[in-house]
N, C-alpha and C positions, 0 to 999 in steps of 0.2 A: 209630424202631425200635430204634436198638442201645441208644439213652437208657432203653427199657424192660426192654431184657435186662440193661444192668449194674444197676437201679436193682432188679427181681429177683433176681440176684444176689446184692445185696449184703444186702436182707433175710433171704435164703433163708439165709445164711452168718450172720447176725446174731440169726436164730430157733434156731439150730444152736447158739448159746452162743460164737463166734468172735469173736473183739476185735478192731472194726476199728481203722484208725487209725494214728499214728504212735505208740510207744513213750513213755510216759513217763520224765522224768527224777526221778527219787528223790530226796529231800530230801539226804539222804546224799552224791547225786552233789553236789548244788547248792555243799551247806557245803564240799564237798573244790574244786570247781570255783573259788566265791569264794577260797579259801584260795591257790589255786594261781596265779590273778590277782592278787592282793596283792600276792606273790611278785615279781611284772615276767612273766611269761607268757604272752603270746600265749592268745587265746583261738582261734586257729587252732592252733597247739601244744597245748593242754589240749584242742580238740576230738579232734587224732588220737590223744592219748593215752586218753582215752572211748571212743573209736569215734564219735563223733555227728557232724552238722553244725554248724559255726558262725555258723549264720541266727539267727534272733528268734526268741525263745520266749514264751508266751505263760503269765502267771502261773495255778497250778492253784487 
């Protein structure tokens, strides 16, 4: 039952023009991010400096 109400949901919200999902990272961020690990940088440090998490990403 609840599998059919989120899975309406999430249609209903996705016919509405709503972007689901996680957040994309912009090419922009990527090049600053590589540049910033070069550096010696933690990529826990350059994530809080983002704002993002430091999990795996998955190539766009």
């Amino acid at each position: 039952m609840s599998i059919k109400r989120t899975q309406s949901g999430l249609a209903r919200a996705k016919a509405e023009g709503k972007v689901l999902g996680r957040p994309r990272t912009t090419a922009g961020d990527r090049a600053k991010i590589v540049a910033l690990h070069a550096t010696g940088l933690s990529f826990a440090v350059i994530a809080v400096q983002f704002g993002i998490g430091k999990g795996p990403s998955t190539p766009s």
